[in-house]
C-alpha beads as a LAMMPS data file, in Angstrom:
LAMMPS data file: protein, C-alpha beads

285 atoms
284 bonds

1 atom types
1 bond types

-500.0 500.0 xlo xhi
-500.0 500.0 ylo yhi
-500.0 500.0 zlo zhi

Masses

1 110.0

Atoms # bond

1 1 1 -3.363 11.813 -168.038
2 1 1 -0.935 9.998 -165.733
3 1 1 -3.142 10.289 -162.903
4 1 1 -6.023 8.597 -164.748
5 1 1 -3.804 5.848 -166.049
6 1 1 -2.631 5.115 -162.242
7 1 1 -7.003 4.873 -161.233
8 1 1 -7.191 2.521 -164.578
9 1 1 -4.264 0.690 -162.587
10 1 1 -5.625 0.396 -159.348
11 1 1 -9.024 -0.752 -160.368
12 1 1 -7.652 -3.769 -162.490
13 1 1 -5.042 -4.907 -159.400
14 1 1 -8.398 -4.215 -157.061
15 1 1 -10.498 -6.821 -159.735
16 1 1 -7.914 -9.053 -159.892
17 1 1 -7.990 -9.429 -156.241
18 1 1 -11.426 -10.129 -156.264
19 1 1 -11.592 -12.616 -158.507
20 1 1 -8.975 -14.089 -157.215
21 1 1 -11.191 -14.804 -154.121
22 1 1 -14.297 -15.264 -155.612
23 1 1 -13.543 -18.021 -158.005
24 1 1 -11.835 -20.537 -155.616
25 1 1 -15.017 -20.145 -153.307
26 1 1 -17.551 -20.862 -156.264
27 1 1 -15.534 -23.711 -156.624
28 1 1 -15.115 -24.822 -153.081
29 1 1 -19.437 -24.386 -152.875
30 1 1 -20.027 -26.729 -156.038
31 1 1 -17.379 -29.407 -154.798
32 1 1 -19.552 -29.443 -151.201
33 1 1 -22.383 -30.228 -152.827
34 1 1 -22.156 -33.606 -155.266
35 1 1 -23.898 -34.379 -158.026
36 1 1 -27.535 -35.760 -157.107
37 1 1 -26.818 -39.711 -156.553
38 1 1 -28.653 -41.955 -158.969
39 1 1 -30.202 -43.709 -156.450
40 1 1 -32.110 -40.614 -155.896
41 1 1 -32.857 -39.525 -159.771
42 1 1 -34.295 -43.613 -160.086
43 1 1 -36.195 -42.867 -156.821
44 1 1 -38.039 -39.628 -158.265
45 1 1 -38.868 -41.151 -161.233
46 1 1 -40.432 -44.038 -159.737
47 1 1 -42.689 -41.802 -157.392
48 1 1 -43.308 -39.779 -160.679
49 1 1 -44.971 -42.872 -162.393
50 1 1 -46.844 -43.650 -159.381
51 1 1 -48.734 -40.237 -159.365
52 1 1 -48.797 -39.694 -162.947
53 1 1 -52.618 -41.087 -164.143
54 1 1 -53.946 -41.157 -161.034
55 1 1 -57.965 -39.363 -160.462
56 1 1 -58.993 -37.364 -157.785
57 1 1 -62.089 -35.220 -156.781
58 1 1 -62.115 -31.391 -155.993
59 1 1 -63.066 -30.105 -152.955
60 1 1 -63.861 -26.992 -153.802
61 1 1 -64.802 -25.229 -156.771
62 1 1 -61.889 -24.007 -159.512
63 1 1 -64.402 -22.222 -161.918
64 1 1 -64.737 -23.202 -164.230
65 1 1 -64.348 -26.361 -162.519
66 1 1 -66.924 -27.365 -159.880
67 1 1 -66.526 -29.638 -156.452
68 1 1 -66.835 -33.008 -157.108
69 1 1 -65.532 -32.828 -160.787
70 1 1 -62.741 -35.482 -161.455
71 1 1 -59.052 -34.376 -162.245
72 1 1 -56.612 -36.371 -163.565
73 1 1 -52.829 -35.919 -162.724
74 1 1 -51.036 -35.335 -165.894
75 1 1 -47.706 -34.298 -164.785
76 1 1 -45.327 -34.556 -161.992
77 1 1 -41.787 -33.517 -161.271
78 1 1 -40.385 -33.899 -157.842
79 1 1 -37.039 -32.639 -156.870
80 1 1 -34.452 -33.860 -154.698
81 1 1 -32.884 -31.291 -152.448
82 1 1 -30.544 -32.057 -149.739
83 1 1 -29.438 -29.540 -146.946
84 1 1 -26.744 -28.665 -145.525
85 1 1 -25.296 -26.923 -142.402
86 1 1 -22.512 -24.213 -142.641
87 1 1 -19.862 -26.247 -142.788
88 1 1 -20.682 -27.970 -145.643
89 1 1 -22.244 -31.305 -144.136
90 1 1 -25.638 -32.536 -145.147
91 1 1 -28.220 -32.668 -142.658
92 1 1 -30.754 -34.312 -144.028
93 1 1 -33.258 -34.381 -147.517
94 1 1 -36.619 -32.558 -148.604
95 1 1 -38.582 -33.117 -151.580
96 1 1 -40.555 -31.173 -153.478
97 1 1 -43.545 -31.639 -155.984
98 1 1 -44.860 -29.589 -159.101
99 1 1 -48.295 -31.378 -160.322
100 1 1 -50.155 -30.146 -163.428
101 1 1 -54.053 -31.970 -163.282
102 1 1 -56.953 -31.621 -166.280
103 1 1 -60.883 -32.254 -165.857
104 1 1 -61.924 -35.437 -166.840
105 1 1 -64.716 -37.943 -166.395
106 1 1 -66.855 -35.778 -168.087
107 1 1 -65.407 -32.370 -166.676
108 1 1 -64.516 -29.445 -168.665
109 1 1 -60.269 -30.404 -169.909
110 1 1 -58.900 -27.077 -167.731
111 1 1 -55.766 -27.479 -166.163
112 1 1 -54.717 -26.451 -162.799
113 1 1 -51.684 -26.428 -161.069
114 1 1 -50.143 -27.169 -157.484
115 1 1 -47.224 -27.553 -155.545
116 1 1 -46.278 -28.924 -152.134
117 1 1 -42.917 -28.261 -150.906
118 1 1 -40.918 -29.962 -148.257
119 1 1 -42.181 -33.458 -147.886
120 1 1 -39.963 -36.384 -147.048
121 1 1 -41.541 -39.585 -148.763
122 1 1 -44.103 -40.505 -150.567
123 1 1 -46.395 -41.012 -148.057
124 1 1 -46.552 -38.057 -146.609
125 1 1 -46.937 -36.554 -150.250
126 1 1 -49.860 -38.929 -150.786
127 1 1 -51.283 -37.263 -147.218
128 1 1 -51.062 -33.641 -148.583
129 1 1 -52.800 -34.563 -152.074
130 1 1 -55.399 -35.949 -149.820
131 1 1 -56.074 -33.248 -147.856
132 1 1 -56.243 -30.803 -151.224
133 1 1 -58.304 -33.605 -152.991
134 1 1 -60.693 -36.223 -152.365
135 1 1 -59.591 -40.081 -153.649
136 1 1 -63.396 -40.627 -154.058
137 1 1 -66.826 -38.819 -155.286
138 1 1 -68.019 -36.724 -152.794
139 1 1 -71.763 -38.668 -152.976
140 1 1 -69.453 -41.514 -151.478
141 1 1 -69.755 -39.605 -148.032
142 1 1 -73.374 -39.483 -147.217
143 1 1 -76.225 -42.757 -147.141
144 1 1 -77.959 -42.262 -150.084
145 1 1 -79.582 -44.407 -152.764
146 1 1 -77.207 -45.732 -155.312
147 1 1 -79.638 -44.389 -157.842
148 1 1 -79.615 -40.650 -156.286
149 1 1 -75.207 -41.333 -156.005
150 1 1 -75.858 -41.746 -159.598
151 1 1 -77.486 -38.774 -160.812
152 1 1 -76.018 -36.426 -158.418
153 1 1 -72.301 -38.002 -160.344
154 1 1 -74.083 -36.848 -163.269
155 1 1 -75.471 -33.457 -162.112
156 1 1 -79.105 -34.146 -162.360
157 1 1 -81.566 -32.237 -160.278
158 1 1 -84.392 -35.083 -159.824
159 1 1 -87.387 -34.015 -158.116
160 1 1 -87.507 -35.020 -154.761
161 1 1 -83.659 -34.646 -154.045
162 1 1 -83.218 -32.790 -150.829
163 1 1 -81.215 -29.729 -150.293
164 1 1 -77.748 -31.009 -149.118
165 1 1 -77.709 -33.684 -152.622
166 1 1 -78.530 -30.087 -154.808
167 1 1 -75.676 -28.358 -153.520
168 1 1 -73.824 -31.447 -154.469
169 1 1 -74.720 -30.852 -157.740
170 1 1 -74.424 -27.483 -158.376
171 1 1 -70.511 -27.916 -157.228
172 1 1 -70.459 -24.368 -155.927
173 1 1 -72.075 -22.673 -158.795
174 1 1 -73.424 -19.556 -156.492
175 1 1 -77.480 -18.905 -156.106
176 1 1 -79.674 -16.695 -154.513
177 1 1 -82.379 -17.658 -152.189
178 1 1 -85.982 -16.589 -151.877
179 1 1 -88.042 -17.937 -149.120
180 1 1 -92.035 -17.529 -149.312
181 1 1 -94.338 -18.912 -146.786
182 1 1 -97.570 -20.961 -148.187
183 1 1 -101.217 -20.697 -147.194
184 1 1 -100.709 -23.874 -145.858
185 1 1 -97.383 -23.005 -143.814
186 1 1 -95.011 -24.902 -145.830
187 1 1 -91.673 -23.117 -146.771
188 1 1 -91.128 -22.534 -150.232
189 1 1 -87.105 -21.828 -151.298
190 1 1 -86.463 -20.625 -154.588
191 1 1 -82.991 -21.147 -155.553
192 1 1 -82.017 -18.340 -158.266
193 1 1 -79.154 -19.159 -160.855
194 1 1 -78.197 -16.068 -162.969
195 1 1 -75.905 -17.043 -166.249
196 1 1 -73.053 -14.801 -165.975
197 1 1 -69.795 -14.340 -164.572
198 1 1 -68.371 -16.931 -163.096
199 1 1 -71.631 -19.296 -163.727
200 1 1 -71.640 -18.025 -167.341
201 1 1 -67.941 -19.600 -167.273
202 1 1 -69.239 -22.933 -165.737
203 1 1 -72.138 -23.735 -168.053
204 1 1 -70.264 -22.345 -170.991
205 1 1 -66.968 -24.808 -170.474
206 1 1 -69.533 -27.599 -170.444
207 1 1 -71.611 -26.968 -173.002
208 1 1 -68.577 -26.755 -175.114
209 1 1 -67.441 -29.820 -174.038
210 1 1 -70.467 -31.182 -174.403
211 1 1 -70.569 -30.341 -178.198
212 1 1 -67.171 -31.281 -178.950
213 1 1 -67.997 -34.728 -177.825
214 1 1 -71.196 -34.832 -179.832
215 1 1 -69.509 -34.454 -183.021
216 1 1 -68.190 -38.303 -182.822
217 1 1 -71.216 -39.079 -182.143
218 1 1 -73.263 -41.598 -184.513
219 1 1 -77.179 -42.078 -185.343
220 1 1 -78.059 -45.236 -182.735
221 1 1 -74.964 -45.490 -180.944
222 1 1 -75.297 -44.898 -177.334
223 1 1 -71.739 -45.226 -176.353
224 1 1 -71.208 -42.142 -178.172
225 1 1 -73.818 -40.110 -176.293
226 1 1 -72.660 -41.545 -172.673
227 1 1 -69.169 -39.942 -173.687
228 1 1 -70.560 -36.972 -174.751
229 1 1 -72.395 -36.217 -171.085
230 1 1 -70.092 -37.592 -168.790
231 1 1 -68.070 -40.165 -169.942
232 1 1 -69.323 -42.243 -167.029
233 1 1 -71.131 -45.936 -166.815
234 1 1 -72.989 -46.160 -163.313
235 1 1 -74.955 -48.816 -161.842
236 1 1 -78.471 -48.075 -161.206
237 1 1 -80.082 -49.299 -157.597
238 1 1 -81.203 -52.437 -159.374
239 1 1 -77.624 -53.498 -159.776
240 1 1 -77.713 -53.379 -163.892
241 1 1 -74.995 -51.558 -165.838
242 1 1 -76.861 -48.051 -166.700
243 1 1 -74.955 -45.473 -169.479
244 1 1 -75.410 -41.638 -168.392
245 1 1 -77.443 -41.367 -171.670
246 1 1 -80.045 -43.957 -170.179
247 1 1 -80.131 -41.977 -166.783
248 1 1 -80.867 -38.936 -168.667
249 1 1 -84.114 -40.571 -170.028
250 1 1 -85.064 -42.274 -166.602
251 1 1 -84.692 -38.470 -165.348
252 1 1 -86.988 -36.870 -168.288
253 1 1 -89.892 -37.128 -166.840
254 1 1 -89.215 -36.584 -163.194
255 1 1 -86.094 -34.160 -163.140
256 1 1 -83.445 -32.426 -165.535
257 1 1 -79.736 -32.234 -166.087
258 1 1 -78.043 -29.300 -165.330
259 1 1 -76.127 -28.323 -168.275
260 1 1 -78.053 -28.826 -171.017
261 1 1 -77.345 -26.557 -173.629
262 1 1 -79.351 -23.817 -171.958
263 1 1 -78.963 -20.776 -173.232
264 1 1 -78.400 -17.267 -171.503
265 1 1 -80.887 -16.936 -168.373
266 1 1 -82.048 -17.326 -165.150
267 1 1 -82.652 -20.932 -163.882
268 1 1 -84.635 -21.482 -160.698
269 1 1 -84.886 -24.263 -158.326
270 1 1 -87.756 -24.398 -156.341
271 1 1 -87.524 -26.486 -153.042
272 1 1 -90.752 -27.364 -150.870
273 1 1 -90.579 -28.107 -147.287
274 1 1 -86.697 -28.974 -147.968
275 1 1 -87.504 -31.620 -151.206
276 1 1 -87.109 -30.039 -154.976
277 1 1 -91.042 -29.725 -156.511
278 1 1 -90.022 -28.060 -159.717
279 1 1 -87.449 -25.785 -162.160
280 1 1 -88.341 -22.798 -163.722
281 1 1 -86.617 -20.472 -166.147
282 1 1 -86.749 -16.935 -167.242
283 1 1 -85.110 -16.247 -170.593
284 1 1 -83.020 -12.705 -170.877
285 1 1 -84.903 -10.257 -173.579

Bonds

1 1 1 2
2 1 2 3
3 1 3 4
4 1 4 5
5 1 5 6
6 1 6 7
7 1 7 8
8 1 8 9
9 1 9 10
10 1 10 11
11 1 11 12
12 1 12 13
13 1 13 14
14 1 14 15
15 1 15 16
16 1 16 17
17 1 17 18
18 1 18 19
19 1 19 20
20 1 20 21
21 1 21 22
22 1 22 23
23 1 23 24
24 1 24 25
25 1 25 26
26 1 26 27
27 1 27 28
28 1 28 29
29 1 29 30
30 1 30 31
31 1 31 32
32 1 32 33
33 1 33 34
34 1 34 35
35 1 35 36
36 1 36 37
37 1 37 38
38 1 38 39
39 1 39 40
40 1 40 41
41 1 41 42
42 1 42 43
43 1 43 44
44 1 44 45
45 1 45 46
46 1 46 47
47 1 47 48
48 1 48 49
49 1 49 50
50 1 50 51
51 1 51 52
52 1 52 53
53 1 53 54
54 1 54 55
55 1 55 56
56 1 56 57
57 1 57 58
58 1 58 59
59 1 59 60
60 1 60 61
61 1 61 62
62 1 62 63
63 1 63 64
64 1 64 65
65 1 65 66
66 1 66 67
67 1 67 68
68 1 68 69
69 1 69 70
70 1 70 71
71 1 71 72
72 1 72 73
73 1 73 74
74 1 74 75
75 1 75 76
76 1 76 77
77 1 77 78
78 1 78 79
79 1 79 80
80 1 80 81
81 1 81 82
82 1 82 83
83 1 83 84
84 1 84 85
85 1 85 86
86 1 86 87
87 1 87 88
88 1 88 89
89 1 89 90
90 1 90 91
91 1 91 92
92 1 92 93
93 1 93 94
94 1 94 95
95 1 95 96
96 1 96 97
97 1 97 98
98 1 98 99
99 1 99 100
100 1 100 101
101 1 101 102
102 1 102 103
103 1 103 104
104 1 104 105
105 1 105 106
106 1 106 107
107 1 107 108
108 1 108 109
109 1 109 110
110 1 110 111
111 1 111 112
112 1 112 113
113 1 113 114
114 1 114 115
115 1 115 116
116 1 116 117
117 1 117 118
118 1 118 119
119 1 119 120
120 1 120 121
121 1 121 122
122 1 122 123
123 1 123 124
124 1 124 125
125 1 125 126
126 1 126 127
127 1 127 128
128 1 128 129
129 1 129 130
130 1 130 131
131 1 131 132
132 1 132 133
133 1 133 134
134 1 134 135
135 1 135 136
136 1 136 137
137 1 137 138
138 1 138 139
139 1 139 140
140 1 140 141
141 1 141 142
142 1 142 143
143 1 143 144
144 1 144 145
145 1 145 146
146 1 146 147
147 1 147 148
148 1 148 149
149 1 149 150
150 1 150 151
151 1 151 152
152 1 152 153
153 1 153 154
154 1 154 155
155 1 155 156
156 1 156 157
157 1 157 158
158 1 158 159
159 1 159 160
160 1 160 161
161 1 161 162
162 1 162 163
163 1 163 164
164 1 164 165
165 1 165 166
166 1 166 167
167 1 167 168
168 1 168 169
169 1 169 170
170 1 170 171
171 1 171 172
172 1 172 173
173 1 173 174
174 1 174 175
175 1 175 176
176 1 176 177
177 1 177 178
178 1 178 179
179 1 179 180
180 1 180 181
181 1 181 182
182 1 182 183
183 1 183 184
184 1 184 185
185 1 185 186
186 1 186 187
187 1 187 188
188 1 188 189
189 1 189 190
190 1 190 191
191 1 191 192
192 1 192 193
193 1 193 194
194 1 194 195
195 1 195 196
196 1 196 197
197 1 197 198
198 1 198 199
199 1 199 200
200 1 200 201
201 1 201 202
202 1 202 203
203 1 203 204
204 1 204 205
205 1 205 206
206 1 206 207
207 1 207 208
208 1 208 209
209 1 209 210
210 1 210 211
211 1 211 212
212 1 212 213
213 1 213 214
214 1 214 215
215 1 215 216
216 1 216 217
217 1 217 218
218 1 218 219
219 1 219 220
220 1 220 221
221 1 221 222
222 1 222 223
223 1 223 224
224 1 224 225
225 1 225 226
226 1 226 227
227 1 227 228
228 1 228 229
229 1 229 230
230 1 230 231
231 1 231 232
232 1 232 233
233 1 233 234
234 1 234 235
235 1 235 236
236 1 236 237
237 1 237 238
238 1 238 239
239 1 239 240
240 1 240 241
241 1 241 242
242 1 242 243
243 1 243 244
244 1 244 245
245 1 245 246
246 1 246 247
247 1 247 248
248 1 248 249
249 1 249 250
250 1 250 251
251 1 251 252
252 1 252 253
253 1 253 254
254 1 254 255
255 1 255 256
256 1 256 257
257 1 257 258
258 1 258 259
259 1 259 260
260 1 260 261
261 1 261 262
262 1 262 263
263 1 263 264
264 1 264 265
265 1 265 266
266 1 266 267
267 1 267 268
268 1 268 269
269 1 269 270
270 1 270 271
271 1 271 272
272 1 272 273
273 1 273 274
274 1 274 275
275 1 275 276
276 1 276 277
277 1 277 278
278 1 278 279
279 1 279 280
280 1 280 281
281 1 281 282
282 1 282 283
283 1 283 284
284 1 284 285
């Protein structure tokens, strides 16, 4: 019994000890490093309102999000974080970003998230969001007709469109391709879109969005209907203010738009000699 009330002993002098070390060194760490200056907090919020709000253009596909959808920055924190050397002394300051972005513009409303780490102004963290995202729709990058920019902004396939301006349009939904040869040697490609997975995903999300903005809409009003399939008012080639719903009726007779409320099956694309000649479909029994 006296030998175990000696150990009991030992091990509270031995804890005592410790503490006794470690407590003046927590202290000593939070004294070396102040209280973030308000100059900074003020500075952070200001970049903060200059991101929030701001639109952007996806490179790549996000499924159910497609290239070339718009996103809209919702939220954005940076953080201040200074560093320091051994002894204690700063060295210099970092920030760092967290982002949250939605579809809009007519894209599904998902949310994605990113965050870039160890930048030191805003400049150089308006460089990085410009080399995830692109400040303008991809169409912008390649001579076509305003009128094609148009309905490629839309996602219309429009007979006639060459291959590079479908691709566009499709955003990175994923296809197979069947080439025949015809009597007459032109190439035919058939451009195969099966409705499931990840392309199920896509044309679901939009058709529900689709929908959702239909309900507001009212017998006559166009407005309405130009929300519903893009929220988007384009200028034709002409130069006169065109809603999405007008393009869609320009387009009935000479193309279609891509999600339409179609339901489950295959969709085909059918290129000749490099121009789109016609769509067919094959509905799942």
């Amino acid at each position: 019994m006296r030998s175990r009330r000696i150990s009991e002993l030992r091990t509270a002098i031995s804890l005592g000890f410790l503490l006794g070390l470690v407590i003046p060194g927590i202290e000593a760490l939070s004294a070396a490093q102040p209280e973030k200056p308000t100059a900074y907090k003020e500075m952070e919020q200001e970049w903060t309102n200059q991101i929030v709000g701001r639109k952007y253009y996806l490179r790549e596909p996000r499924f159910p999000l497609l290239a070339n959808d718009q996103i809209a920055v919702t939220y954005c924190r940076i953080s201040y974080s200074p560093t320091w050397d051994k002894n204690g002394e700063s060295t210099g300051i970092v920030y760092s970003a967290t982002l949250r972005m939605k579809g809009s513009g007519g894209a599904p409303p998902e949310r994605i998230g990113m965050r870039f780490k160890q930048f030191k102004d805003l400049a150089e963290l308006n460089d990085l969001l410009i080399d995830s995202f692109s400040p303008t729709p991809l169409e912008e990058a390649f001579d076509w007709p305003q009128e094609i920019k148009n309905f490629v902004r839309t996602r219309y396939v429009v007979l006639g469109m060459n291959a590079d301006m479908v691709r566009l349009v499709l955003g990175g939904v994923p296809y197979q391709t069947d080439l025949e040869r015809l009597d007459d040697g032109r190439i035919r490609e058939t451009w195969k879109l099966q409705l499931k997975g990840d392309t199920r995903r896509v044309f679901t999300a939009r058709n529900t969005s689709l929908k959702v903005s239909s309900t507001t809409e009212t017998e006559g009003s166009t407005s309405a209907r130009a929300q519903a399939i893009g929220d988007l008012v384009v200028s034709s080639a002409s130069g006169r203010a065109t809603s999405v719903s007008n393009l869609q009726s320009e387009a009935t007779s000479s193309g279609f738009y891509l999600f339409s409320g179609l339901p489950p099956q295959f969709l085909h694309i059918v290129c000749t000699d490099g121009k789109v000649t016609a769509r067919k479909t094959e509905f799942l029994k």
